[in-house]
C-alpha positions in Angstrom: 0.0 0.0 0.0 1.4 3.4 -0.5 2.7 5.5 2.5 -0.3 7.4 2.5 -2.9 4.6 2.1 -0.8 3.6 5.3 -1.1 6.5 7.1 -4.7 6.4 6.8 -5.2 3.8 7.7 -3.4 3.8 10.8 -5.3 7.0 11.7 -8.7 5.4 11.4 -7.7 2.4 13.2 -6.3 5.3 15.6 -9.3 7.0 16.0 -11.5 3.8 16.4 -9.8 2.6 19.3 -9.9 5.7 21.0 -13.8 6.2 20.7 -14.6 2.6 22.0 -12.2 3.7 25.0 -13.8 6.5 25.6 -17.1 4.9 25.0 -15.6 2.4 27.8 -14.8 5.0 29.9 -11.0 3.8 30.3 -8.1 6.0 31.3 -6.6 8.5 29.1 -9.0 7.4 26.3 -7.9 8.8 23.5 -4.3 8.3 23.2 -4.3 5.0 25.0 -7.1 3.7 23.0 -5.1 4.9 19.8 -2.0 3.6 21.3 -3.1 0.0 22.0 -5.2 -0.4 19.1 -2.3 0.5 16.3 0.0 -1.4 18.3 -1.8 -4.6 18.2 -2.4 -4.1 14.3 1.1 -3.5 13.6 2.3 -6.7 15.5 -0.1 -8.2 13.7 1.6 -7.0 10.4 -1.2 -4.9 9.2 0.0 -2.6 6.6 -0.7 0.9 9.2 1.8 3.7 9.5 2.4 6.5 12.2 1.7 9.9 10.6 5.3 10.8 12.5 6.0 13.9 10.3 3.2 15.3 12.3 4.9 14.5 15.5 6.3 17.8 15.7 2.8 19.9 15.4 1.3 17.7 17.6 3.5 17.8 20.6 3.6 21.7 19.9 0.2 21.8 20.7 0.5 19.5 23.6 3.4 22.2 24.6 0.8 24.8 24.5 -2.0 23.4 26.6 0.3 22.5 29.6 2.0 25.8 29.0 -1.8 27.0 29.6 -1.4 25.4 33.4 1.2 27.9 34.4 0.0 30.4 36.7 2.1 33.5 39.0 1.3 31.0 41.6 4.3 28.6 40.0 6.5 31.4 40.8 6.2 30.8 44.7 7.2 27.1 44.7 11.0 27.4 43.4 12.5 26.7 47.0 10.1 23.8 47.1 11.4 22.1 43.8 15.4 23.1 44.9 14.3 20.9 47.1 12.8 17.6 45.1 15.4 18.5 42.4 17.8 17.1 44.6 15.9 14.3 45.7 15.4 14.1 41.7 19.0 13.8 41.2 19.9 11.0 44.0 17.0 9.1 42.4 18.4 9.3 38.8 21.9 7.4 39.6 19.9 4.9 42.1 17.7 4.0 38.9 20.3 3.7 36.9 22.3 1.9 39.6 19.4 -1.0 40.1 18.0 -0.8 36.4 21.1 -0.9 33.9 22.5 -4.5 35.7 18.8 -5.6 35.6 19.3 -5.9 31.5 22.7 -7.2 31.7 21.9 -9.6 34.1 18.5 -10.3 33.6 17.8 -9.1 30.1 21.2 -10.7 29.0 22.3 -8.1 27.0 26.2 -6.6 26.5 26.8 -3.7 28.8 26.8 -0.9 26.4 23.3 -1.7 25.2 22.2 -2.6 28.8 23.5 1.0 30.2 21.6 3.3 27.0 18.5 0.6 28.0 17.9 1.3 31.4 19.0 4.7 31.6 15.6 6.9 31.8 16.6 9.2 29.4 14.7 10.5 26.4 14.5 7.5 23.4 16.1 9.6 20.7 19.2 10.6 22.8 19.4 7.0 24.2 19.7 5.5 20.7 22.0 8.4 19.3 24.3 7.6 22.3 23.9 3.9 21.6 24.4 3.8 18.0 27.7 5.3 18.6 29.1 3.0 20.9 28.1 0.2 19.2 25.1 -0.9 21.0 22.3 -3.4 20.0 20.3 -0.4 18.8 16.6 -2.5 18.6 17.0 -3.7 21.5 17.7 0.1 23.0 14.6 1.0 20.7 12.3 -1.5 22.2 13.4 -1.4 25.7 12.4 2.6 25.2 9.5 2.3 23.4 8.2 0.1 25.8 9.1 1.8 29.0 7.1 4.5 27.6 3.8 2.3 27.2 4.3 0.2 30.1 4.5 3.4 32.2 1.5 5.2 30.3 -0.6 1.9 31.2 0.8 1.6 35.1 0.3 4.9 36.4 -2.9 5.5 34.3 -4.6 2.1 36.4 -2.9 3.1 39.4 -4.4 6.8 39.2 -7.9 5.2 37.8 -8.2 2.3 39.7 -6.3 2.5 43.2 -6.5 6.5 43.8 -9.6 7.2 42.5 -8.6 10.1 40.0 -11.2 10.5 37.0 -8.7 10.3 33.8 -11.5 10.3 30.8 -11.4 13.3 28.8 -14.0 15.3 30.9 -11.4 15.6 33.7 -9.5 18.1 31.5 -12.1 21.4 32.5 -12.0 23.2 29.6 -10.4 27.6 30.2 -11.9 30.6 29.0 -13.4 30.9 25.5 -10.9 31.0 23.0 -11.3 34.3 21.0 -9.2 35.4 17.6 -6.7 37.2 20.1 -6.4 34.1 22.0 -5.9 31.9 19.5 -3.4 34.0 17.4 -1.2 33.9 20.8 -1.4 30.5 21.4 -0.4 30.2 17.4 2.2 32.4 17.7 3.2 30.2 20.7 3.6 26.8 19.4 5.3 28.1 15.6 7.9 30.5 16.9 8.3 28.3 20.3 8.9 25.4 17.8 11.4 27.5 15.7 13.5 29.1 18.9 13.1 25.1 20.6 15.3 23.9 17.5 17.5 27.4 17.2 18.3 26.4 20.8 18.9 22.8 20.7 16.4 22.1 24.0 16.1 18.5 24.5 12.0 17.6 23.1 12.4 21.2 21.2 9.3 20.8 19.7 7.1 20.9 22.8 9.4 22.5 25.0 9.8 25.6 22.9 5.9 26.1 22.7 5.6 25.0 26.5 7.9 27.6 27.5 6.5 30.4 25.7 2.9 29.7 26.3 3.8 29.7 29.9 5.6 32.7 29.5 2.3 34.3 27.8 -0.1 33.5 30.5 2.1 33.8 33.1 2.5 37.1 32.0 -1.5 37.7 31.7 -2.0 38.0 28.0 -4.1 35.6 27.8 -5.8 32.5 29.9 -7.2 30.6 27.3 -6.1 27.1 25.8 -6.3 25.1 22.9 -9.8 23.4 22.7 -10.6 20.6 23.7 -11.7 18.7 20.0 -8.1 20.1 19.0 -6.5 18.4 22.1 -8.5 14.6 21.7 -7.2 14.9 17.9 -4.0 15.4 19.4 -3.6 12.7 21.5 -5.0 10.1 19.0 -2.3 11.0 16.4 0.3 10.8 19.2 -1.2 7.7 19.9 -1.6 6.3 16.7 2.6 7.3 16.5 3.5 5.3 19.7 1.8 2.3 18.6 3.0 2.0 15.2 6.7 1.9 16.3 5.7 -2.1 16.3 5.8 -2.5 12.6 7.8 -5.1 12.1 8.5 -6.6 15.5 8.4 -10.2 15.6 5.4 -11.5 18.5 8.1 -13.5 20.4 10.8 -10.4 20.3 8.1 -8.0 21.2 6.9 -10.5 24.2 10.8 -10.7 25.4 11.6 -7.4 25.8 7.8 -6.7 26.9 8.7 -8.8 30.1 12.0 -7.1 30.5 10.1 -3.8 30.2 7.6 -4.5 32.9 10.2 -5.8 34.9 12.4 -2.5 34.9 9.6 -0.5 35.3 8.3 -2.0 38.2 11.2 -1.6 39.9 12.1 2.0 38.9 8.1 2.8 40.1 9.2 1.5 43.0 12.1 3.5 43.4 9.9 6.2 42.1 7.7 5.8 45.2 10.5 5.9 47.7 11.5 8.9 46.1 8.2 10.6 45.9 7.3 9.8 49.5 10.7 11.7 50.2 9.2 14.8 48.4 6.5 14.3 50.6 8.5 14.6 53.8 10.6 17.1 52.7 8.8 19.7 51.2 5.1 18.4 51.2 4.5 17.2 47.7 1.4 14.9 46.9 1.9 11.7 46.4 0.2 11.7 42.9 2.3 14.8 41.9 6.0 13.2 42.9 4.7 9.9 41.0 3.7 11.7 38.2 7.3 13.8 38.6 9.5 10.9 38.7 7.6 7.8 36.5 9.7 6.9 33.7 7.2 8.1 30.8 7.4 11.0 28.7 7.5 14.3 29.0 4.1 14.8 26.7 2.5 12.0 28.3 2.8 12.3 31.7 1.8 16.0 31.1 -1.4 14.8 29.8 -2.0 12.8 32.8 -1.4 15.7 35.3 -3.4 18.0 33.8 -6.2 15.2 33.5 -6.0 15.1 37.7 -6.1 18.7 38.2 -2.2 18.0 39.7 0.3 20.4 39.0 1.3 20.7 35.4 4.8 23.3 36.0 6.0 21.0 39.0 5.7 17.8 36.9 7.0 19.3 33.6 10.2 20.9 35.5 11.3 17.6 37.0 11.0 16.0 33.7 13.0 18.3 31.7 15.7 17.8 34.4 15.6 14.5 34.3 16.2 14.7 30.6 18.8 17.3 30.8 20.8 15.4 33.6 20.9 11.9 31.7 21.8 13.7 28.2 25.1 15.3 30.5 26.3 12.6 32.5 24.7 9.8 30.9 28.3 9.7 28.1 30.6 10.6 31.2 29.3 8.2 33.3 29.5 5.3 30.5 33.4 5.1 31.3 32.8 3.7 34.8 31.3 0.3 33.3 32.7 -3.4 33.8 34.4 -5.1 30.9 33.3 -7.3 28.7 34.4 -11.1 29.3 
């Protein structure tokens, strides 16, 4: 089929999935919906395809919503987040401490491909860093790709099902109306946030860019508005729909391996995640749900998503996750020196 027969397709398999989640009333309908359904069809070898050149418009306008969540209120917690920036840190080098020996050990895997694997840094980087030092680079894909998934799934049950947070697309109360001033900001937001994001080479410049100006904008009062909410479900279905065609290809058995080794390493970085969040807790009196949603192993976009969907702190959740992506993208090369030898 040609690529855009593909695309298409994969779309409208998209889109079905996440209507008869929301029609289920399952967490974080749209994209996981999206996500699950086009994953399934391309392990299944159905001929789908990711619209991923619109990746980069889509996570702008993720970048612009949670920008929308920054109020002068934000301004007042920075001694708060010195503090669980440090906690963020220790956390970071325990994780990769516990999680990079759990693939070589467990996962079997050479110690170059095992240290770009578990390290919880951004997928792109990872496998950049990888590739380089000659790494298994599918396996660094899939271990990624996964982790991402895995996590989505975990903390959108444990936030559905064990805290009792509604995550369906009504949870996400829709701002002031959008007028043409409004939306010519928020425009202006994610193309020139987009365009200085690249100029200045920010990790995720693509949503970062747009999240930093449209926080900027409405932190400065020009307007309180956000993208609406049809815009935002399209959104997350094509970023969906992205996620779960990254399967193409991938052999059931293969998949179902490093699935296993997936859920195993996030489970236990969760688990570190919790000691680490109930730290925050003590020590400057963060919610639960927030540090969680601070320190899982997701992504940036997505873990967004699911703190605006519980009403937790969007700027908090967003800072930590940048750092974490900043401090793995510094020390992550440096540190690689310190590994054992292959015998």
């Amino acid at each position: 089929m040609p690529t855009l027969a593909r695309t298409a397709a994969g779309l409208a398999l998209g889109t079905v999935g996440g209507v008869v989640f929301h029609a289920l009333a399952l967490p974080l309908p749209w994209m996981l919906g999206a996500l699950f359904v086009t994953m399934t069809a391309s392990v299944a070898g159905l001929p789908v395809q990711g619209p991923a050149r619109l990746r980069p418009a889509i996570v702008a306008i993720i970048g612009v919503l949670l920008g929308s969540r920054f109020t002068p209120e934000v301004m007042g917690q920075v001694g708060e987040m010195l503090v669980t920036l440090a906690i963020l840190l220790v956390y970071l080098v325990v994780v990769a401490v516990v999680v990079v020996p759990f693939y070589r050990y467990v996962g079997r895997q050479d110690w170059t491909t095992a240290y770009f694997a578990g390290m919880p840094g951004g997928l792109s980087e990872m496998i950049e860093f990888g590739e380089a030092r000659g790494a298994n680079v599918p396996a660094i894909v899939l271990a990624h790709s996964l982790r991402i998934v895995v996590t989505i799934a975990l903390m959108a049950l444990l936030f559905r099902m064990v805290l009792g947070h509604d995550l369906g697309a009504a949870a996400m109360a829709p701002g002031p109306a959008l007028g043409l001033a409004d939306a010519a900001i928020l425009t202006a937001s994610a193309v020139l946030g987009a365009l200085l994001g690249t100029r200045l080479r920010l990790p995720a410049p693509t949503f970062l860019g747009p999240l930093i100006l449209s926080a900027a904008v409405h932190l400065a009062g020009y307007t309180e508005s956000a993208p609406p909410a049809l815009l935002v479900n399209a959104a997350q279905v094509v970023l969906g729909t992205i996620l779960g065609c990254r399967f193409l290809g991938i052999a059931p058995v293969m998949l179902a391996r490093a699935g296993l080794l997936s859920l195993g390493s996030t489970i236990l970085t969760l688990a570190l995640a919790l000691v680490a969040g109930l730290a925050m807790g003590r020590a400057a009196g963060v919610g639960l749900d927030q540090a969680l949603l601070a320190l899982a192993p997701g992504g940036l976009t997505e873990m967004g998503l699911i703190a605006l969907a519980i009403h937790a702190d969007v700027a908090f959740v967003a800072l930590h996750h940048v750092a974490r992506i900043l401090v793995v993208l510094v020390l992550a090369p440096l540190a690689l020196r310190f590994l054992p030898e292959e015998r």
